[in-house]
C-alpha positions in Angstrom: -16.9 1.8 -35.9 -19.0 -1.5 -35.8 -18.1 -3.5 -33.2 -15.4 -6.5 -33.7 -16.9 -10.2 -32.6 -15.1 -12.4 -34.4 -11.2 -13.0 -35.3 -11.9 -13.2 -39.2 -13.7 -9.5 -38.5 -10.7 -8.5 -36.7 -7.9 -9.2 -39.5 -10.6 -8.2 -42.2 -10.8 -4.6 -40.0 -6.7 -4.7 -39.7 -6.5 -5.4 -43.8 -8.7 -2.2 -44.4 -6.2 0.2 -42.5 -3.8 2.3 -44.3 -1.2 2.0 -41.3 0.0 -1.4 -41.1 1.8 -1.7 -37.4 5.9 -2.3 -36.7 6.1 -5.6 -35.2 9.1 -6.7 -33.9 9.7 -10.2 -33.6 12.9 -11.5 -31.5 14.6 -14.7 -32.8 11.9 -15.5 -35.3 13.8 -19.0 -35.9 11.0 -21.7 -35.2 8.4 -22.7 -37.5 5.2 -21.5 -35.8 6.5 -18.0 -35.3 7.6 -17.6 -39.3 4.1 -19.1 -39.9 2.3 -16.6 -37.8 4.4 -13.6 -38.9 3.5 -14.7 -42.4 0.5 -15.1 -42.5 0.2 -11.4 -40.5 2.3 -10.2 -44.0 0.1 -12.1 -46.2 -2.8 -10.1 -44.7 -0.8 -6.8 -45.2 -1.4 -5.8 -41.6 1.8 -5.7 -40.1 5.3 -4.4 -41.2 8.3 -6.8 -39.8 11.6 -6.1 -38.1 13.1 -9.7 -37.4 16.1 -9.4 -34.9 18.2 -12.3 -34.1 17.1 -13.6 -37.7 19.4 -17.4 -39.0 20.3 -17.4 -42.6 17.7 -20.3 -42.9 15.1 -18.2 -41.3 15.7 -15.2 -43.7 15.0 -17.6 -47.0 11.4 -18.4 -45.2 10.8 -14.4 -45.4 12.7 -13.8 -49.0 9.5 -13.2 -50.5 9.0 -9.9 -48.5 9.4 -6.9 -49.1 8.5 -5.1 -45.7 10.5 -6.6 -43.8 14.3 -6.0 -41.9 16.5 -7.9 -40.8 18.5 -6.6 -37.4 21.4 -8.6 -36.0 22.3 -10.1 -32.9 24.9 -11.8 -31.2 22.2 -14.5 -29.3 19.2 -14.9 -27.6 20.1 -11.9 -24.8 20.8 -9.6 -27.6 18.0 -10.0 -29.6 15.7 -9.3 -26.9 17.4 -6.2 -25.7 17.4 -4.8 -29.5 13.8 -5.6 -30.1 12.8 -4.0 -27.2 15.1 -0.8 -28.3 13.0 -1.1 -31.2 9.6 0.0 -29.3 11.7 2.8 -26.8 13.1 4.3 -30.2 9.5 4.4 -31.5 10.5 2.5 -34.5 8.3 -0.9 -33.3 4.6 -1.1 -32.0 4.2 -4.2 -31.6 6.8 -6.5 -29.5 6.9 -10.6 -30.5 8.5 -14.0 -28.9 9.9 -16.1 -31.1 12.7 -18.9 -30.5 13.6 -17.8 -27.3 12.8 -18.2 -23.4 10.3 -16.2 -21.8 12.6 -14.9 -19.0 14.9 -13.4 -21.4 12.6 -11.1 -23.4 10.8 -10.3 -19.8 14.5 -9.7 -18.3 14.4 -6.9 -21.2 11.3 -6.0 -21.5 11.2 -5.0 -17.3 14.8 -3.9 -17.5 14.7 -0.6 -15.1 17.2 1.6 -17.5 16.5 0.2 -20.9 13.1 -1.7 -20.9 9.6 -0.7 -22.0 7.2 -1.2 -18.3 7.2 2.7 -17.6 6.9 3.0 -13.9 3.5 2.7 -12.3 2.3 0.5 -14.9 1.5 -3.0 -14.2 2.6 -6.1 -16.1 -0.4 -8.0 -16.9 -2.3 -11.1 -19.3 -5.1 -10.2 -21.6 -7.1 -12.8 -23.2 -9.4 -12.7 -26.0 -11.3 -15.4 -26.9 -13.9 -16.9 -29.9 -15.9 -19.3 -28.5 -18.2 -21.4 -30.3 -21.4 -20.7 -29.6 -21.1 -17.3 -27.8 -22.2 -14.6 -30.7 -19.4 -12.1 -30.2 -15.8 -12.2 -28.3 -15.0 -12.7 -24.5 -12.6 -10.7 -23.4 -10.5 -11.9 -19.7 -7.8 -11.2 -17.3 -5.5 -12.7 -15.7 -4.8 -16.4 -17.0 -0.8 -16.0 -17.2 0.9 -13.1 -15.2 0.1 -11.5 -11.3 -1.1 -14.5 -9.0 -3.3 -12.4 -6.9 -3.6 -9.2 -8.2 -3.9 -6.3 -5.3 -6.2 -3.5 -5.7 -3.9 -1.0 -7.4 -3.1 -3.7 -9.8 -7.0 -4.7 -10.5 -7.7 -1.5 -11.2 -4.9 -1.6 -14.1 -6.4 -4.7 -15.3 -9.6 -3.1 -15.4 -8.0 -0.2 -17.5 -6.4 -2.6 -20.2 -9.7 -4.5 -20.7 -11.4 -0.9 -21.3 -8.5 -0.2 -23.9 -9.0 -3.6 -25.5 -12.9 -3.7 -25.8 -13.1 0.0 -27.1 -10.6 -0.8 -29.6 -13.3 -3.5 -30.7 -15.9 -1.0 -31.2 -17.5 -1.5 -28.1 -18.4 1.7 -26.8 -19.7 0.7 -23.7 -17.9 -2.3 -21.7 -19.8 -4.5 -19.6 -17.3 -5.7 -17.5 -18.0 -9.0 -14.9 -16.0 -8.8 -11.4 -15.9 -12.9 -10.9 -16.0 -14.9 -8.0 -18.3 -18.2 -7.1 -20.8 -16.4 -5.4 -22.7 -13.2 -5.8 -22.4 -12.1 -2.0 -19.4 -9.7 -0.5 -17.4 -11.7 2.0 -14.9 -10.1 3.9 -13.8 -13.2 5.5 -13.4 -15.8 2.6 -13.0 -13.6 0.2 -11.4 -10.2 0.9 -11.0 -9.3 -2.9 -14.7 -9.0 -3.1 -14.6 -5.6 -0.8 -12.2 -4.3 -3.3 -14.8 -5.0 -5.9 -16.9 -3.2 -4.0 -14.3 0.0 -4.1 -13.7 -0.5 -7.7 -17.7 -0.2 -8.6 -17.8 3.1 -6.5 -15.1 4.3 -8.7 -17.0 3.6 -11.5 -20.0 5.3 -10.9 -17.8 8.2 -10.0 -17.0 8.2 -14.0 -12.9 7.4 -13.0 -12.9 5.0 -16.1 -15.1 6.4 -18.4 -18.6 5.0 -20.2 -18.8 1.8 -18.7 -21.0 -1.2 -16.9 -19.0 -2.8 -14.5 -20.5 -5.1 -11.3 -19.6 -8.4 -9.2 -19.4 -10.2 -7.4 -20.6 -12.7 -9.8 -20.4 -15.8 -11.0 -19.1 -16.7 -14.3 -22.8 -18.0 -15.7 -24.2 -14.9 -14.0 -21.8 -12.4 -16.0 -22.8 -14.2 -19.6 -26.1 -15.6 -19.0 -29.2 -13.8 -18.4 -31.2 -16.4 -18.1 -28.7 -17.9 -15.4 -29.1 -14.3 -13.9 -32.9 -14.5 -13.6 -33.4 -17.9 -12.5 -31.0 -16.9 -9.1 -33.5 -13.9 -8.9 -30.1 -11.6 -8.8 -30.3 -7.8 -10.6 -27.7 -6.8 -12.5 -26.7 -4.1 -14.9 -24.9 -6.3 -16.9 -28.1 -8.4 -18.0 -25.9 -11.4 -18.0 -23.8 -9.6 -21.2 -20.4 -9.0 -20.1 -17.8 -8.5 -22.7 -15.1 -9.2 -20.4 -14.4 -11.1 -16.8 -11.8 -10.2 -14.2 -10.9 -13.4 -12.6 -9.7 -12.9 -8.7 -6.5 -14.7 -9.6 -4.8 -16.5 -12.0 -5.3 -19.9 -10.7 -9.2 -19.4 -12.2 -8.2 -17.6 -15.1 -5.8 -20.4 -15.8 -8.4 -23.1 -15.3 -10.8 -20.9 -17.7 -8.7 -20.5 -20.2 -7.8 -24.5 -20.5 -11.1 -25.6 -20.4 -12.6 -23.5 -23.2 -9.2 -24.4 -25.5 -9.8 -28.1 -24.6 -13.5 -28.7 -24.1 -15.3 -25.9 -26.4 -12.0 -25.6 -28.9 -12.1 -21.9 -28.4 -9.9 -20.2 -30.6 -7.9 -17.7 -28.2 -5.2 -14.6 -28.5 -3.3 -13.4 -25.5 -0.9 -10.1 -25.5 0.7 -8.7 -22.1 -0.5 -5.6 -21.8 1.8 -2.5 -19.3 4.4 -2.3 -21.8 4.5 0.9 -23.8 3.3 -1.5 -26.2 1.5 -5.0 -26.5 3.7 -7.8 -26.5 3.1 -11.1 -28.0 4.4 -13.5 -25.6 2.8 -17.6 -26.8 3.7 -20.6 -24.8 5.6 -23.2 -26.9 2.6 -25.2 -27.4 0.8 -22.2 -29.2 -0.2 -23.0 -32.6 0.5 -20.9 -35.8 -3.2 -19.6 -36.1 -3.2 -18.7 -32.1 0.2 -17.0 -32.6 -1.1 -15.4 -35.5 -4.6 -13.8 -33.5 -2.5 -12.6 -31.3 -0.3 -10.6 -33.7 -3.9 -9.5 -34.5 -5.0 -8.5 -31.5 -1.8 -6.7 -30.4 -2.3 -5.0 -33.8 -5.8 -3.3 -32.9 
C-alpha cells in the first residue's frame, strides 16, 4: 500500500475500505465526543455501539443508521459493557466519552473481565501532523508508564512497528531518544538498554526495521543536524517514530508541538486486545476524531 503521511490521507484510506470498524463509545453524552463520532459516521469508516447513551444524546445520532444503542445503569456500567463489547468480539475499537479516565481503565485492566491480556503492556501512542514535516511522526510515551523498564520498552517498540506498518511503511526507522548521542551508564542507565534493544534488532527479533540511539531528537529527524555533529547513523536523520526515555519528555514534546507548531495530533493506548481512544477533556472534536482514525487503521 502507499504509505499514509497525512491525516486527510488516513480517513481518505479508511473511506475506501469495505470493512468499516466496531467502535464502541462509553457514555457518548458530551458534545466533542458526538462530534467526533459523527464525523467518523459521516466518513463511513466506523460502525457505532453507544453504551450508556441519554435520551438527548440519541436525538444527536437519530440520523444513523449503523449505530446501537446499549444501556447502562451509570458511568461504572457503561464501561464494563463496552469493554464486554471488544472480549465478545463484537467491538474493535474501544472510546471515552463523558466519563473519568479511571473508570474505563478500572475496566479496561480488570483481571477477570478486562481486555490487557497478561504480559502485555499498557501504553500511549502518539501520532502526529506537523506543519512543515512532509509525512507523520509517530512517538511513545507522552501519557501512560513514567519510566518504562526494558521489558516494557521493548513493547513500546512493538506497538510503534504495528502502527507505522499499518501506515504503509514497510520499513520503520525508529529513533531511541535521549540529549546526547553517547551511552552513559551512570546518568543515564536507559541508554545500555538501548544498547540491548539494537542487538535485538539486528538479530531480526522485530522484523524489517532501522532502529538506533542514543540520539537526540534533531539527530533522529534531521540529517543535516546529523552531519553537522559528524555522527553516522542508519537512520539518516528520517525516523518515523521516537521513543522518549520517559514520559516527562514525551509529555513536554507533545505540548510544545500542539502549542508552538499547532500540530494536529491522535493518541490511542495501545496493550488492549484493541486500541482504545482515551482524549483528555480539553481534546478538541477534530483531535478526538484522528484518533478514532488512527485506532481505526
Amino acid at each position: 500500500m502507499e504509505t499514509i503521511r497525512s491525516f486527510n490521507d488516513l480517513v481518505a484510506h479508511l473511506a475506501a475500505r469495505t470493512e468499516r470498524r466496531q467502535v464502541a463509545v462509553a457514555c457518548p453524552n458530551d458534545a466533542s465526543t458526538q462530534g467526533a463520532v459523527c464525523k467518523a459516521l459521516d466518513e463511513g469508516i466506523i460502525d457505532a455501539l453507544l453504551v450508556g447513551c441519554t435520551e438527548e444524546a440519541k436525538q444527536v445520532f437519530a440520523k444513523y443508521k449503523n449505530v446501537e444503542y446499549i444501556d447502562a445503569d451509570n458511568a461504572d456500567d457503561a464501561a464494563r459493557k463496552a469493554v464486554a463489547l471488544v472480549r465478545e468480539g463484537r467491538a474493535n475499537v474501544l472510546q471515552k466519552g463523558l466519563l473519568n479516565t479511571d473508570d474505563l481503565l478500572h475496566a479496561v485492566l480488570n483481571k477477570e473481565t478486562g481486555i490487557l491480556p497478561k504480559g502485555r503492556v499498557l501504553t500511549h501512542l502518539t501520532c502526529a501532523e506537523i506543519p512543515g514535516h512532509d509525512r507523520f511522526l509517530f512517538f511513545t510515551d507522552a501519557a501512560v508508564i513514567p519510566h518504562p523498564t526494558a521489558e516494557q520498552r521493548e513493547e513500546q517498540l512493538k506497538y510503534v512497528l504495528e502502527t507505522c506498518r499499518s501506515m504503509g511503511i514497510a520499513e520503520p526507522r525508529v529513533g531511541l531518544v535521549n540529549c546526547t548521542e553517547k551511552v552513559n551508564a551512570k546518568f543515564f542507565p536507559f541508554t545500555l538498554e538501548y544498547v540491548d534493544l539494537k542487538a535485538k534488532v539486528s538479530n531480526g527479533d522485530f522484523g524489517p526495521c532501522i532502529v538506533d540511539g542514543p540520539l537526540d531528537l534533531k539527530t533522529c529527524l534531521s540529517a543535516e543536524a546529523l552531519h553537522k555533529k559528524g555522527i553516522e547513523s542508519p537512520l539518516e536523520g528520517k525516523a518515523d517514530a521516537i521513543i522518549f526515555p520517559d514520559i516527562q519528555a514525551g509529555n513536554v514534546f507533545y505540548k510544545t508541538i500542539t502549542l508552538f507548531c499547532g500540530a494536529a495530533c491522535a493518541g490511542i493506548l495501545r496493550g488492549p486486545l484493541c486500541p482504545v481512544v482515551l482524549p483528555s477533556r480539553g481534546d478538541s472534536v477534530t483531535s478526538k476524531f484522528y484518533s478514532l482514525a488512527l485506532a481505526s487503521i
